[in-house]
Structures are given as C-alpha cells and as structure tokens.
C-alpha positions as CSV (number, residue, x, y, z in Angstrom):
1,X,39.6,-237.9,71.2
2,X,42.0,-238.0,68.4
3,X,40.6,-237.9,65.1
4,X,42.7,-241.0,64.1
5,X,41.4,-242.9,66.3
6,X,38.1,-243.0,64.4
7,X,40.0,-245.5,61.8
8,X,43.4,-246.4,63.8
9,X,43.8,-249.3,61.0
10,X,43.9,-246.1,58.1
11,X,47.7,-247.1,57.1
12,X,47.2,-250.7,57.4
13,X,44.0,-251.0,55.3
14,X,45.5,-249.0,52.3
15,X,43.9,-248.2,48.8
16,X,42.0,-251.4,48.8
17,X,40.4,-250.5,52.1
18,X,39.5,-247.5,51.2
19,X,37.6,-248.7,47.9
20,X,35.6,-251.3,50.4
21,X,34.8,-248.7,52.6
22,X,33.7,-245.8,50.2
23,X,31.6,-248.3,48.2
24,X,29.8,-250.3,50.8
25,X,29.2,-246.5,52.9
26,X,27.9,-244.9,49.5
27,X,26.1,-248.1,48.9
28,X,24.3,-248.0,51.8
29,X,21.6,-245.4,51.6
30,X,22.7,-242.3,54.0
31,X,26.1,-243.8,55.7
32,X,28.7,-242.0,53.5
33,X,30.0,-240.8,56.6
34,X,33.0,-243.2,57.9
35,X,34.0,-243.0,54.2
36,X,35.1,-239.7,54.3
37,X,36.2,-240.2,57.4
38,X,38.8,-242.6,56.3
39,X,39.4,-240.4,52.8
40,X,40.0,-237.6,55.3
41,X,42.4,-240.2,57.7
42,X,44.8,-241.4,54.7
43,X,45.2,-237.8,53.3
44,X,47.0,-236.3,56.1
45,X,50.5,-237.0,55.3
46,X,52.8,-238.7,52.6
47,X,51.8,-242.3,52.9
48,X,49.5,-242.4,50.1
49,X,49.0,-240.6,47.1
50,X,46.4,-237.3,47.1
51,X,45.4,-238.3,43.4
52,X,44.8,-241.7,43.9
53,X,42.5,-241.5,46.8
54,X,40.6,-238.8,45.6
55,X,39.6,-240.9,42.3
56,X,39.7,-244.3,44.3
57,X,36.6,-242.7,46.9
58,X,35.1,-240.7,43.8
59,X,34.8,-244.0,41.5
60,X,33.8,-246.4,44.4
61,X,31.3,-244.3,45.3
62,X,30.1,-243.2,42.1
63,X,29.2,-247.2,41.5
64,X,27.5,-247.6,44.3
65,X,25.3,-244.4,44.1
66,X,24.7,-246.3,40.2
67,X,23.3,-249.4,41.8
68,X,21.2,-247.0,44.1
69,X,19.9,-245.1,41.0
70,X,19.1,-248.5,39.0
71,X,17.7,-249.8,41.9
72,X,14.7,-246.8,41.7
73,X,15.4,-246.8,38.3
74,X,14.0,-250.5,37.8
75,X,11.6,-250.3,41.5
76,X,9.2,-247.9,40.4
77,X,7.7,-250.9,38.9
78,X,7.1,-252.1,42.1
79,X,5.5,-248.9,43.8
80,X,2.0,-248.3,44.1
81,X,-0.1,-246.6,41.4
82,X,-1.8,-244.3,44.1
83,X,2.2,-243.8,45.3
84,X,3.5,-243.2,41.8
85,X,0.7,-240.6,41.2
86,X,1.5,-239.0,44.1
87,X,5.2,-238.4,43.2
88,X,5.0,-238.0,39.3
89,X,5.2,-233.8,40.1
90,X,8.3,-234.3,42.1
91,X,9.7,-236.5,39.9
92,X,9.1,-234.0,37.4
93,X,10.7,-231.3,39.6
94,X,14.1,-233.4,39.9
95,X,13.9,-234.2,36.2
96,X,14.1,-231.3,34.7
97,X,17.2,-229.9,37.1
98,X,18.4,-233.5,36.8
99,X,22.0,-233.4,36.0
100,X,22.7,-230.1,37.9
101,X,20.9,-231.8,41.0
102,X,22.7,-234.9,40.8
103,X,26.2,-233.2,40.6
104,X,25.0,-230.5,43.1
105,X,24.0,-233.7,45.7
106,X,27.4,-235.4,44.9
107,X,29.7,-232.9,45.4
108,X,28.6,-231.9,49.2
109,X,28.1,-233.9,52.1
110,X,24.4,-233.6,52.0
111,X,22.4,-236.5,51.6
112,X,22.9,-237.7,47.9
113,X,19.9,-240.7,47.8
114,X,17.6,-237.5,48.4
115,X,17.9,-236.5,45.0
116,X,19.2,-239.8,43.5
117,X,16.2,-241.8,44.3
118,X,13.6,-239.5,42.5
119,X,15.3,-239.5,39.7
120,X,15.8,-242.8,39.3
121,X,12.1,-243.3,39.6
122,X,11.8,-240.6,37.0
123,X,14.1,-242.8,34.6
124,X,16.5,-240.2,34.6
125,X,19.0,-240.2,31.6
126,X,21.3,-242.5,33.5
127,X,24.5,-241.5,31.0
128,X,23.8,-237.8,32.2
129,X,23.1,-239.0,35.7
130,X,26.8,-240.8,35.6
131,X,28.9,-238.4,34.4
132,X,27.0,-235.5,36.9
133,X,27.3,-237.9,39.8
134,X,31.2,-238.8,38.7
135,X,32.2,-235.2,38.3
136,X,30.5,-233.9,41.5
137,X,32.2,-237.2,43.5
138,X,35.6,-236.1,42.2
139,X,35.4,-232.5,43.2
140,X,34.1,-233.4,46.8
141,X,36.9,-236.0,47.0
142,X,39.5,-233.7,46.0
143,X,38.2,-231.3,48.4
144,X,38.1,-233.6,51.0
145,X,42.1,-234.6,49.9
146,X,43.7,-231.6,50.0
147,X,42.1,-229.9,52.4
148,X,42.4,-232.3,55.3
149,X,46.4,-233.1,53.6
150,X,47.2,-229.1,54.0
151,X,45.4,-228.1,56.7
152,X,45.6,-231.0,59.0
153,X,42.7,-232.8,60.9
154,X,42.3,-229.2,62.9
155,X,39.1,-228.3,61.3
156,X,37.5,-231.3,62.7
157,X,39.3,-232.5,66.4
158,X,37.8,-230.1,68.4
159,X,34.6,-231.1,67.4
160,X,36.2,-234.7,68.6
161,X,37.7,-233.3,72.2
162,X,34.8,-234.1,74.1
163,X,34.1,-237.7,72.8
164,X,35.4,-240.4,74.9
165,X,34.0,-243.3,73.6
166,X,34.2,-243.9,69.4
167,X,31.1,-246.1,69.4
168,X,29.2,-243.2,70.1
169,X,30.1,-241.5,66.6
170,X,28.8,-244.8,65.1
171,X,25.8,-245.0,66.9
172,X,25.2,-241.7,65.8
173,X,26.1,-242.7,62.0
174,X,23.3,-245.6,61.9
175,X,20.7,-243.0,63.9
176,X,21.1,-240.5,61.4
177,X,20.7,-243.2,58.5
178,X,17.3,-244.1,60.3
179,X,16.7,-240.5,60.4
180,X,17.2,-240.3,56.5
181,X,15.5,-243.4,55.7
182,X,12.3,-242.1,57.2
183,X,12.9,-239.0,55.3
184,X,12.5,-240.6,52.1
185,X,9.7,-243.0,52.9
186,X,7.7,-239.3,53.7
187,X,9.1,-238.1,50.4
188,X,6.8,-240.9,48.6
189,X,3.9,-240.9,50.8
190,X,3.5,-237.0,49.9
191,X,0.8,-235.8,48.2
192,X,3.0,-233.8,46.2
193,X,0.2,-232.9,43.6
194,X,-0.8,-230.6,46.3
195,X,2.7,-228.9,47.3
196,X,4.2,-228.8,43.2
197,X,0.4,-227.0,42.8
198,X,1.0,-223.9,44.7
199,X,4.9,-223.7,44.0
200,X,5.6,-225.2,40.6
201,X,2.3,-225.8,38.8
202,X,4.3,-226.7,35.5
203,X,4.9,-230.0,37.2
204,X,1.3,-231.3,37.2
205,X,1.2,-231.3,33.4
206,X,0.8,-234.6,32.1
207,X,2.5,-233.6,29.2
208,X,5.8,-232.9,30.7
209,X,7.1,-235.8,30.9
210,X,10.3,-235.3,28.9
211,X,10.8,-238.9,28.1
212,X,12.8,-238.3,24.7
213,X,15.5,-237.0,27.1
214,X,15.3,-239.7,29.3
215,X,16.0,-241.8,27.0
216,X,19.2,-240.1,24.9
C-alpha cells in the first residue's frame, strides 16, 4: 500500500483540514495518530508550506491537549476521595518534573494524556504547562515536517507494503485508544501510596504539595 493512500484527499483538504484533523485527533484522548499521518502526507513536496504546517499541527494540537488538561484540571472535583488519595503521590511525582514531563510527552509520539492527565489533577501551573506542551508540539511537528519533506515517505512504506486494506490501520488506531484508555483508568485505581513508598518516598509527604507553584 502507498502511504498516500492513507489520506488520498491530503491536497484537497489543505491547511484548514489539517487544523480539523490535528485538533479533533489531539483532542481525543490517544488518537494523535492519523494527524501526523496527514502532517507527514502534505509535507512531502512543494504544495504547502513546511512552516506553516508545522505551527498549524503544533497550535491545533497544543489547544486541544489544553482542554484535556482543564478537563482534569477542573474533574478532580469529581473523583473519589478514596481515588484521589490513591493518586496524590503520583500526582506529586508528575508535579514536581511537570514542565519537563509535559514537553518531554509532547514532543514524541508517545502517549501525551499519560502525563497530561495527572497533572491536570495535580493543578499543574497551567501557564508552565502551555508553553512546555507548545514548545515540545513545535519541535515534534517540525520533526515530523522536514523529515518526511527531505527524506520522503521511505521510512514508513515498507512498513505499509503488506497492508491491503486501509481500514485495517484505523481499526487498529481506535484499538490502541481502547488500549490507552484502559491504561489510564489502572493509573487511578492504583494504590500508588504503596509503589511511590518503595521508589520515591518523598511523594507521600503531605507537605509537598507545592501549591505556591501551582498557582504562579
């Protein structure tokens, strides 16, 4: 299978396209996929500019991974007290690498809402949490840009040659988001009192909370 073929519509859909898609697949919690996908699609060539797509994706999806973050920011309220117990060490954990996790989380493909999530229910600084998440997007888009513009789509075919039916890369898209979804429903049903006790004991002081940096 041509890797093109993934998003035939890639010259059609344009720069506004691309903002849907990178918004609505950063928006929705483990899909970033098809996003750069498309990113990787409209690069190769001189149709569109490299600059412009790289801060078109890393904007669009800088907002939505905002609205994920306020979302846990604001929905902590609305977890348990046993649940929030559970998680406060983790929470702490995230916290205290918070910005360098947050860029660290948006500038590779790993799964961002991992990390975003937590510290959101940690009322992480959300200014710090902006610019982290903003700078990281930027690098990964620009990444993404010039490397599928200069070297091609040869990276990735082959790992496309045996793939005859392109509703079986989306299938597997929405069974990995499952996948990840269950992931972070384990994250807070942890008892992470009892893992952050034998490898980061710092994080079951009540004390250290940081909330004056929180809130800067």
């Amino acid at each position: 299978m041509d890797f093109t073929a993934i998003f035939p519509f890639a010259p059609e859909v344009g720069y506004i396209g691309l903002t849907l898609v990178s918004f609505f697949g950063s928006l929705i919690p483990f899909v970033p996929l098809p996003s750069f996908l498309l990113l990787a699609t409209m690069s190769v060539g001189d149709a569109f500019d490299l600059h412009l797509l790289a801060i078109i994706s890393a904007v669009t999806a800088t907002a939505a991974k905002v609205i994920v973050f306020s979302v846990s920011y604001e929905g902590r309220r609305i977890i348990g007290k046993a649940s929030r117990k559970r998680m406060r060490p983790f929470e702490r954990l995230v916290k205290r690498y918070g910005a360098g996790a947050a860029f660290f989380a948006a500038a590779t493909p790993m799964p961002d809402d991992l990390i975003y999530v937590p510290l959101g229910l940690a009322k992480y600084n959300p200014k710090r949490f902006f610019i982290a998440t903003l700078t990281g997007k930027l690098v990964l888009s620009y990444v993404i840009v010039f490397v599928s513009h200069y070297m091609g789509l040869s990276l990735v075919e082959p790992l496309l040659e045996d793939v005859e039916d392109v509703s079986t890369i989306y299938i597997g898209i929405v069974i990995f988001a499952a996948m990840m979804t269950s992931v972070v429903i384990l994250l807070l049903r942890l008892d992470w009192q009892r893992i952050m006790g034998r490898f980061a004991p710092w994080t079951l002081d009540e004390n250290n909370n940081d909330e004056e940096n929180s809130k800067d």
